[in-house]
N, C-alpha and C positions, 0 to 999 in steps of 0.2 A: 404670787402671780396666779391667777386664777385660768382654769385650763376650759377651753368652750367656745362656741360659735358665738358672736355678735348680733346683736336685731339684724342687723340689715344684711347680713350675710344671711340669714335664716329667710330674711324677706326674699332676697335676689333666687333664691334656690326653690319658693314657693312659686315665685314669678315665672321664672323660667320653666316648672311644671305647669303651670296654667298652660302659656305660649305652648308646649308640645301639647296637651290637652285638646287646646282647641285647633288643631292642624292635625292632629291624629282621629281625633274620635268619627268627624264626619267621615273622612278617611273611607275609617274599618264598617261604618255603616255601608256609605255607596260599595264597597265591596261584596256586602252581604246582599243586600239589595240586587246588584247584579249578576250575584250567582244563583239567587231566585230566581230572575228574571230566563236565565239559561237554564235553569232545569224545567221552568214551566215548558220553554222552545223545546228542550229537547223530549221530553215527555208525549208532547203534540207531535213530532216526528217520529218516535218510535208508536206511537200507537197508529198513526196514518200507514206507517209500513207495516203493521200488523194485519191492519184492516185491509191496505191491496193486496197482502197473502191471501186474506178469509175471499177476496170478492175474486182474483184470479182460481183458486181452489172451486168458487160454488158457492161457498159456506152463505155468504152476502151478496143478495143480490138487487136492493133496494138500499135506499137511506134510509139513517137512520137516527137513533138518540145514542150518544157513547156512554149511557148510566144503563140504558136497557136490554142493547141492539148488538152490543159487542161479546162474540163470544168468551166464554172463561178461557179457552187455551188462550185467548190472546191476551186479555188480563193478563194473565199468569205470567207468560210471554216476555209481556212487556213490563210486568210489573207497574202494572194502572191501575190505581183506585181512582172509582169514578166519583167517590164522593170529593177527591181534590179540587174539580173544578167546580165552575158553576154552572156554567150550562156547556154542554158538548154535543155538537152533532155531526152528523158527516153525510157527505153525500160521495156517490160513485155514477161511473161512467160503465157498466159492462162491455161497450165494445171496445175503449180506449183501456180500460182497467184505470181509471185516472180516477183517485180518492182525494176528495178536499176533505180536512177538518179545520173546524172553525171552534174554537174553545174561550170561552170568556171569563175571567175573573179567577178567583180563588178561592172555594168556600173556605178551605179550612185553614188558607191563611199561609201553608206548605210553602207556596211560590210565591209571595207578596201579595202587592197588590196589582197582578197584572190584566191590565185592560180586556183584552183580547190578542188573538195570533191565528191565521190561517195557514194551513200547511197543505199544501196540491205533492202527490206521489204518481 
C-alpha cells in the first residue's frame, strides 16, 4: 500500500487556497490603501496645526505655498516633507487665526493616490 495524497485531494487543498486568495488579497490591499489614505489626513492636520502656531506666534502672516512658506521648525515639528505632496498651500485668517490647508495628490506615492483634503484649524 502506497502511502500519499490523491489528485483530488491535492486539487481540493489548491482550490480552497485559491478561495482564501481571492477573499484575502483585496482584503489586505483596501487596508493598505486606507491607511494611506489616514496618514495623508493626518499629515494635513498636523501641518495646519503647525501653521496656526507659526500665524498666532507672528512667524506667518500671509498665505502661502507649504514646499516654500513653511517654516523648518515646523517641518521638523511635524515631521513634513513637502516633497510628499503635490501641491500644498494654505491660507490664514490673522484676525480669526483660522488656517485652511488645502493639499493635493501624492508625489512620491507615500500616501497613495489621494485626490485632495482640506483641513480648516
Amino acid at each position: 500500500m502506497k502511502k500519499g495524497f490523491t489528485l483530488i485531494e491535492l486539487l481540493a487543498v489548491i482550490v480552497i487556497l485559491a478561495i482564501i486568495l481571492v477573499i484575502a488579497v483585496p482584503r489586505v490591499m483596501n487596508v493598505i490603501s486606507n491607511a494611506k489614505a489616514d496618514s495623508f489626513e493626518n499629515s494635513v492636520e498636523l501641518l495646519a496645526s503647525g501653521i496656526k502656531n507659526e500665524v498666532m506666534a507672528g512667524t506667518i502672516t500671509a498665505n502661502g505655498n507649504c514646499k516654500t512658506n513653511v517654516p523648518a521648525e515646523v517641518t521638523a515639528a511635524v515631521r513634513y516633507n513637502p516633497d510628499d505632496f503635490g501641491v500644498c498651500t494654505f491660507t490664514v485668517d490673522t484676525n480669526t487665526y483660522e488656517v485652511t490647508v488645502t493639499a493635493t495628490g501624492s508625489a512620491t506615492g507615500k500616501f497613495g493616490t489621494q485626490a485632495s483634503i482640506e483641513v480648516t484649524r
